[in-house]
C-alpha positions as CSV (number, residue, x, y, z in Angstrom):
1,X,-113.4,-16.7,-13.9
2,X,-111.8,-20.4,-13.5
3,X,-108.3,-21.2,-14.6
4,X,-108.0,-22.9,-17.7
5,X,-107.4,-26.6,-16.9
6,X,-104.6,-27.9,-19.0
7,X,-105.8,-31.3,-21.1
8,X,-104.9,-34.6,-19.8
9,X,-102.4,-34.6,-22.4
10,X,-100.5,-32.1,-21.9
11,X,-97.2,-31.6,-20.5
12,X,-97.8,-28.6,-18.0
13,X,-97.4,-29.1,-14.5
14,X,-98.9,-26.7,-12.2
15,X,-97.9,-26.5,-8.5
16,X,-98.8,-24.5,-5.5
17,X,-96.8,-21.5,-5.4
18,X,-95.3,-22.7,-1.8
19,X,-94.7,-25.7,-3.3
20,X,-92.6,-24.3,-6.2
21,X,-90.6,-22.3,-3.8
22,X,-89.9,-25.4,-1.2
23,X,-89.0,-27.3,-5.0
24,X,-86.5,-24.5,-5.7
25,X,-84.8,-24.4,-2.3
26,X,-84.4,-28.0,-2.3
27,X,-82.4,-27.6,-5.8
28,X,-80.5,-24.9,-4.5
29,X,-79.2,-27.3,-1.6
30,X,-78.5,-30.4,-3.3
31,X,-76.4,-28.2,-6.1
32,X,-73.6,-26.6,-2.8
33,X,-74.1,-28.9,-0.4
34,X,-74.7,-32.2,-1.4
35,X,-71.2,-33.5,-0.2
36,X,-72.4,-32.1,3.2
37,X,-75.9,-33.5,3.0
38,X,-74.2,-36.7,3.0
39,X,-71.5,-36.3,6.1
40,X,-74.4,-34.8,8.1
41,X,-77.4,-33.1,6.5
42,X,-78.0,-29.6,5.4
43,X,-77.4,-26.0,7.3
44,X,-80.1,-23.9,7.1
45,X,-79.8,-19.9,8.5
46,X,-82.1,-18.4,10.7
47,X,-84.3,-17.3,7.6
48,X,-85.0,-20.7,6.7
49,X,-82.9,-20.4,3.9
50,X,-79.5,-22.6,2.7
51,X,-76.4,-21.0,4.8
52,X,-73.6,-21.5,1.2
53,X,-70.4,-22.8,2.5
54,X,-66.8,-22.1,0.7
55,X,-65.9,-25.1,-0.9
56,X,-62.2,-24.3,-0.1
57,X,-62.8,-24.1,3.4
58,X,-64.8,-27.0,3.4
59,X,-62.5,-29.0,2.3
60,X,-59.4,-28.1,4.7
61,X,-61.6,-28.7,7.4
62,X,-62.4,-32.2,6.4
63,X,-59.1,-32.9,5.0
64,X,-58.1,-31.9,9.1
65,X,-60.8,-34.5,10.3
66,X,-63.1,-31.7,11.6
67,X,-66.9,-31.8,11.1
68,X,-67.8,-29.0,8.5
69,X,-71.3,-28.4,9.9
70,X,-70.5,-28.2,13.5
71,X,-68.1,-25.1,12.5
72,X,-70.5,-23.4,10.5
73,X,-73.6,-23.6,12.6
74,X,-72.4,-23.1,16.1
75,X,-69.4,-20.7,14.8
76,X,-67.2,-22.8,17.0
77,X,-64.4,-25.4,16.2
78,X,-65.5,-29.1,15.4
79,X,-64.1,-31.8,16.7
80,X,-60.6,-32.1,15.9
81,X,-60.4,-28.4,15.1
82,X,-58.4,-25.7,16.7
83,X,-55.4,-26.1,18.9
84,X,-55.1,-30.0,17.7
85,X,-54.6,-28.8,14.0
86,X,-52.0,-26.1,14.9
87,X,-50.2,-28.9,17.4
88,X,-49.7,-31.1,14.8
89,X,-48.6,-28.4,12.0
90,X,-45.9,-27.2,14.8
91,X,-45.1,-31.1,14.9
92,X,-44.4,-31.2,11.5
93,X,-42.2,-28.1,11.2
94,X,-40.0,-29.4,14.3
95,X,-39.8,-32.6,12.1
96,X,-38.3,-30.9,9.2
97,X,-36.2,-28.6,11.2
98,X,-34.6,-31.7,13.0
99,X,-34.5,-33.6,9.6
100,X,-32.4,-30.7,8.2
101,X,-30.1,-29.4,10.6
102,X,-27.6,-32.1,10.4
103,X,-27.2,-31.7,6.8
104,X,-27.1,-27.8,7.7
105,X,-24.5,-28.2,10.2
106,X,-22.5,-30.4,7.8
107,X,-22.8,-27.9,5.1
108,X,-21.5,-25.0,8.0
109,X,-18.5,-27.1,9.0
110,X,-17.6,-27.5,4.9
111,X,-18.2,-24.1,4.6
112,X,-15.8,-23.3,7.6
113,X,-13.1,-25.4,6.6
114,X,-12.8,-24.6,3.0
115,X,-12.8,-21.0,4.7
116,X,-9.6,-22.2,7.1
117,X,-7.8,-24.0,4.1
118,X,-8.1,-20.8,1.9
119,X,-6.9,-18.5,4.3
120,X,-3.8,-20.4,5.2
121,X,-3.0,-20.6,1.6
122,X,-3.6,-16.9,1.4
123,X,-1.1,-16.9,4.1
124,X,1.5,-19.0,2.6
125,X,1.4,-17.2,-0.7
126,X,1.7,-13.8,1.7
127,X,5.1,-15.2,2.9
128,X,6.4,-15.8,-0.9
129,X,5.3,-12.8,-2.0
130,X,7.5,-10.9,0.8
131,X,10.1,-13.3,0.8
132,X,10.2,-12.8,-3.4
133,X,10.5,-8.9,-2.8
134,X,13.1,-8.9,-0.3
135,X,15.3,-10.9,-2.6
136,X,14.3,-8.5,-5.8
137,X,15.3,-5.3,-3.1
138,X,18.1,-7.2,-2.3
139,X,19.7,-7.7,-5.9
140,X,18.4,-3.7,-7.1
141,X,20.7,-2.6,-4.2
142,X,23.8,-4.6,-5.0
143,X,23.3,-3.5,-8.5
144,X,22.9,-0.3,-7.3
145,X,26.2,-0.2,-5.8
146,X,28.4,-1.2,-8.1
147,X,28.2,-5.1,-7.8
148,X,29.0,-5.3,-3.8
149,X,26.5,-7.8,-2.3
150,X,24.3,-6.5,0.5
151,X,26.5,-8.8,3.3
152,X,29.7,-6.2,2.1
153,X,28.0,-3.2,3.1
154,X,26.7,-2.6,6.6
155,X,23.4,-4.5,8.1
156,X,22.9,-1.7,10.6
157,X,23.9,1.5,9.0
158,X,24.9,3.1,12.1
159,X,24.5,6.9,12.7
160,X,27.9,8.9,12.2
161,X,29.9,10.0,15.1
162,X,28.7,13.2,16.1
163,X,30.2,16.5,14.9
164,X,32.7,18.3,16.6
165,X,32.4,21.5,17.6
166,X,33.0,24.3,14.9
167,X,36.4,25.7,15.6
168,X,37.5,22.2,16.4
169,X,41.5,21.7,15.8
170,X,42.3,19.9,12.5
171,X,43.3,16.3,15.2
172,X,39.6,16.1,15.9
173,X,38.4,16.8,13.0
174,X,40.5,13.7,11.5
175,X,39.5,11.7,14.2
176,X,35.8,12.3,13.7
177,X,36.2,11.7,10.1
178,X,38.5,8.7,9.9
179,X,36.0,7.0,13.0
180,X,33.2,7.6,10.9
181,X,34.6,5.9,7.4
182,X,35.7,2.7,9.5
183,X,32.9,2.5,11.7
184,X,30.5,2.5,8.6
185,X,32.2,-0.1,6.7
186,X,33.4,-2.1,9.6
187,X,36.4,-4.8,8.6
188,X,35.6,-4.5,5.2
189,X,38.4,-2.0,4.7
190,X,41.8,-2.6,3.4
191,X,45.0,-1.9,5.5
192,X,45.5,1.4,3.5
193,X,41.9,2.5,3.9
194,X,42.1,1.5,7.9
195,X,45.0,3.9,7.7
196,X,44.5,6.6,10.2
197,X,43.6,10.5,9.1
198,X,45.7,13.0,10.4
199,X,45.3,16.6,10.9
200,X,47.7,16.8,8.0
201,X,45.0,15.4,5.8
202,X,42.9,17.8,6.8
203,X,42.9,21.6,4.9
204,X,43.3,24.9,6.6
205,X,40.1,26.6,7.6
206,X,38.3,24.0,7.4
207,X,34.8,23.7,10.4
208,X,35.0,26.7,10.8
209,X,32.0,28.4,9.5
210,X,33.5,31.3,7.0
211,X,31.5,31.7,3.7
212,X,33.7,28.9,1.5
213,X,34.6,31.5,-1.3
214,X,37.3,33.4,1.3
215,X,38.2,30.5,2.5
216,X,39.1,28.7,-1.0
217,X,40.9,32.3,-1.5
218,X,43.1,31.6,1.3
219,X,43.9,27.6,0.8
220,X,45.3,28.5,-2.8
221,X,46.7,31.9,-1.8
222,X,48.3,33.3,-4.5
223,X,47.4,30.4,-7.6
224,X,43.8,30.9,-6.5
225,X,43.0,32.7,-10.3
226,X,45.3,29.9,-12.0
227,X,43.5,26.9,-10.3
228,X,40.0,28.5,-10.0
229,X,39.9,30.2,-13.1
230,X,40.6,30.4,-16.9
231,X,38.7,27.9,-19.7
232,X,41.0,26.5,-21.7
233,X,42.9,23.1,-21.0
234,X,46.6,23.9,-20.4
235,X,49.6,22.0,-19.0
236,X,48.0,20.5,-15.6
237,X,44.4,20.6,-16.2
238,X,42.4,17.6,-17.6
239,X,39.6,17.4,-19.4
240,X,36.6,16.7,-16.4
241,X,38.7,16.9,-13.5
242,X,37.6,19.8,-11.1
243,X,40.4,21.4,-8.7
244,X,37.8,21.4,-6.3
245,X,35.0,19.4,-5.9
246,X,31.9,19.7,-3.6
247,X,29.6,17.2,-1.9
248,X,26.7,18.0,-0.4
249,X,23.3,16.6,0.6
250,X,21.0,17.8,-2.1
251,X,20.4,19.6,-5.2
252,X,19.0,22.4,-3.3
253,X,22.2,22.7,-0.7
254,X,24.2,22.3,-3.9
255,X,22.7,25.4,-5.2
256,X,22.7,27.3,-2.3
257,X,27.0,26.6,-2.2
258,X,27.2,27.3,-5.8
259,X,25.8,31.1,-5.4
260,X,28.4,31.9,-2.8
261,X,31.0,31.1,-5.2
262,X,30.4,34.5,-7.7
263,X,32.4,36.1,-5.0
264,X,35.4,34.4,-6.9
265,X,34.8,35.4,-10.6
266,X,32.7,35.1,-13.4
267,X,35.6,33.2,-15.1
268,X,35.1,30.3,-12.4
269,X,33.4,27.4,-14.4
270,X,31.5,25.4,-12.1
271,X,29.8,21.7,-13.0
272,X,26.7,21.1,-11.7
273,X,26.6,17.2,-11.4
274,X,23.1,15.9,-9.5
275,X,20.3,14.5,-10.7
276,X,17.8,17.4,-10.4
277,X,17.0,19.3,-13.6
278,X,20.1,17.8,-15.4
279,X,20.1,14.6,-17.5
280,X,23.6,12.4,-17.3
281,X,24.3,13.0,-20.7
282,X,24.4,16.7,-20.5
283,X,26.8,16.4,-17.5
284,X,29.4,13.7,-19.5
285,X,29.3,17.1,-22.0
286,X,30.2,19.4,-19.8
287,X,33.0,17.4,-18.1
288,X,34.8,17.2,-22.0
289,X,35.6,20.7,-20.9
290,X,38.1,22.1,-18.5
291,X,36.0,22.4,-15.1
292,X,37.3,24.7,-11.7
293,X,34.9,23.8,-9.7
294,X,32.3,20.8,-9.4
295,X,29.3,20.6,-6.8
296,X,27.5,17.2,-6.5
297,X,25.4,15.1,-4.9
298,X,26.9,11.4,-3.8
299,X,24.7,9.7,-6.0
300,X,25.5,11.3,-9.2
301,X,28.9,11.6,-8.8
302,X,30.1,8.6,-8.3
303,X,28.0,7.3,-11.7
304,X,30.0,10.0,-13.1
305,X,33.0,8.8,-11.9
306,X,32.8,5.4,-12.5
307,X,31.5,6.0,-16.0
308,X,35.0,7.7,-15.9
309,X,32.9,11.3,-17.2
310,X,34.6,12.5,-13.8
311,X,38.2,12.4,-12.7
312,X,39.7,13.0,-9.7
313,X,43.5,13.7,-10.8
314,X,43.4,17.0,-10.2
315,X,41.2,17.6,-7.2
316,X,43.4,19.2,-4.6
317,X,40.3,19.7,-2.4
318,X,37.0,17.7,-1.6
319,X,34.9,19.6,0.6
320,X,32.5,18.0,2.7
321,X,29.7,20.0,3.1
322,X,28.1,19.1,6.6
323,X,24.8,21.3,6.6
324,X,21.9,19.6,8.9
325,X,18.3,18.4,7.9
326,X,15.7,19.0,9.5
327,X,16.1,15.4,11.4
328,X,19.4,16.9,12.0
329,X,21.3,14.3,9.7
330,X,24.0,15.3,7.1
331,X,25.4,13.6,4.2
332,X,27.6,11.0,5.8
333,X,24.2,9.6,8.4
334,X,21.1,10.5,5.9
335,X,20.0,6.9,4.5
336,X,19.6,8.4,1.0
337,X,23.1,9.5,0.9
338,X,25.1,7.4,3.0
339,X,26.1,4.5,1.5
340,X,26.8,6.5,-1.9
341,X,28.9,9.4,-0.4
342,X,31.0,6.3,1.4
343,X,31.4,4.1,-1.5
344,X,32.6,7.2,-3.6
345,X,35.1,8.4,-0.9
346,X,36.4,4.5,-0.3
347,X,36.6,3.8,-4.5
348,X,38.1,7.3,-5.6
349,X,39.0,9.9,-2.8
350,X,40.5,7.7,0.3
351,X,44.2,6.3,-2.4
352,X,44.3,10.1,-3.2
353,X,43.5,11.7,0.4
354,X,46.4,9.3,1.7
355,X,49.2,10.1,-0.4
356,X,48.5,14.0,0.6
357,X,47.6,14.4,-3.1
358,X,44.4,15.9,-2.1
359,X,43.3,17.7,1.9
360,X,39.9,17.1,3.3
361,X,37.8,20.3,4.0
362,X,34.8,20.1,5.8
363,X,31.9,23.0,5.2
364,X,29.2,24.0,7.7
């Protein structure tokens, strides 16, 4: 049977079926590659068909001057492809890099001397700081003792002597003592003060080593119980004014001394006058009473003293208690007790040593 022939009017158009196909390929084409049709014709696969080429790469490679087609069809570079593109990228880098590393380097050399100028300030304001503290250390310790300026009390602190032997005679044991007091304060005594000690200033059984409650025993001999013991003030006791009174280097060596002392009596008041354990105030109410016996450290007693809670009018006997540290060091050498102990002896023990008043014993 014969096709049915359209009309000559009508609008039908019937093709080959090879020529619909060729019609359709051509379409195809013209839609992806026209730009590329143009530069240099279509790229057809070994299938006869239209090899489809990303726009995106298409257009670098043009946009790099290279020919599209000759890429895609051999699989090879086109001209002006390849190492040229990558010489001239690594062109442009060394471009920008020179471009920029003067303004780098400028900003490194700001950097480094902002960096200079804010250390040396740092530095400066180091050296106010410390000079600052020095002068506040400086005006604790002259408050600290009493008013005297730093420049009255000595720079170096020097050691004491050293100790004499125990059993030393009573001449050596002045001379050891009064070398000590001078050499600490240097010429900032007065003639009295530079006044030498004698071994007439010094109390019997004194370095020796005996336990100190015998020893007190035998110094008083028989008005040991009269000055050592009893509570109530009668006619040549005061108020706060030990017969005896006790320095030593610590609370704990004050203690220690303290103990030994029950070998007197029970009736033996003794005032415990450091800083450990004890407020001031509690002190000031015990020294309103008739005291025997008094054991303190430098420190504390000569707030005491000067607060006039303590009085030395009727010491007879200051004993010096030289126990050693573990460095070694006893009252009159350790820094923390040093200056006090001296500043106490010089102020209220050196008038009253002097005129005999009082005898020096030295503990061990």
């Amino acid at each position: 049977m014969k096709p049915k022939m359209a009309g000559k009017g009508s609008n039908t158009r019937r093709d080959a079926p090879g020529k619909r196909l060729e019609r359709k390929k051509r379409k195809l084409a013209d839609s992806f590659h026209g730009p590329l049709a143009q530069e240099g014709g279509e790229a057809e696969d070994d299938f006869g068909a239209v090899a489809v080429l990303d726009l995106a790469e298409e257009a670098a490679l043009v946009a790099d001057g290279g020919s599209a087609q000759g890429e895609f069809l051999t699989g090879q570079p086109g001209e002006g492809q390849g190492a040229e593109p990558q010489k001239r990228k690594k062109r442009k880098i060394e471009q920008v890099n020179e471009s920029t590393a003067p303004q780098a380097k400028s900003q490194d050399g700001q950097v480094n001397a902002a960096s200079k100028k804010s250390k040396k300030k740092r530095k400066e304001s180091d050296g106010r700081d410390v000079a600052s503290d020095e002068k506040v250390v400086e005006k604790h310790a002259a408050s600290k003792k009493g008013g005297k300026e730093m420049s009255e009390l000595p720079k170096e602190n020097p050691r004491a002597l050293p100790l004499p032997e125990a059993g030393a005679d009573h001449t050596e044991q002045a001379d050891w003592f009064g070398g000590c007091f001078r050499a600490h304060f240097g010429g900032a005594l007065s003639s009295l003060e530079q006044a030498d000690i004698t071994d007439q200033h010094i109390a019997s059984g004194s370095h020796s080593g005996a336990p100190l409650a015998p020893q007190l025993k035998v110094l008083f001999g028989s008005r040991w119980q009269e000055r050592l013991l009893g509570s109530t003030l009668e006619e040549g006791h005061e108020a706060g004014s030990p017969t005896v009174l006790i320095v030593a280097a610590s609370a704990k060596r004050c203690v220690e001394i303290i103990k030994t002392l029950t070998e007197l009596n029970a009736g033996c008041r003794v005032a415990k006058l450091f800083a450990k354990h004890f407020k001031i105030e509690e002190q000031i109410e015990v020294l309103k009473k008739r005291v025997n016996v008094a054991a303190g450290t430098p420190n504390r007693l000569l707030k005491l003293t000067e607060l006039s809670a303590l009085s030395l009018s009727s010491l007879e006997v200051l004993v010096l208690d030289l126990h050693k540290d573990a460095k070694g060091l006893t009252v009159v050498d350790i820094p923390e007790t040093r200056n006090d102990f001296w500043n106490f002896y010089q102020r209220h023990g050196s008038n009253r040593i002097s005129k005999g008043e009082c005898k020096l014993f030295f503990n061990l």
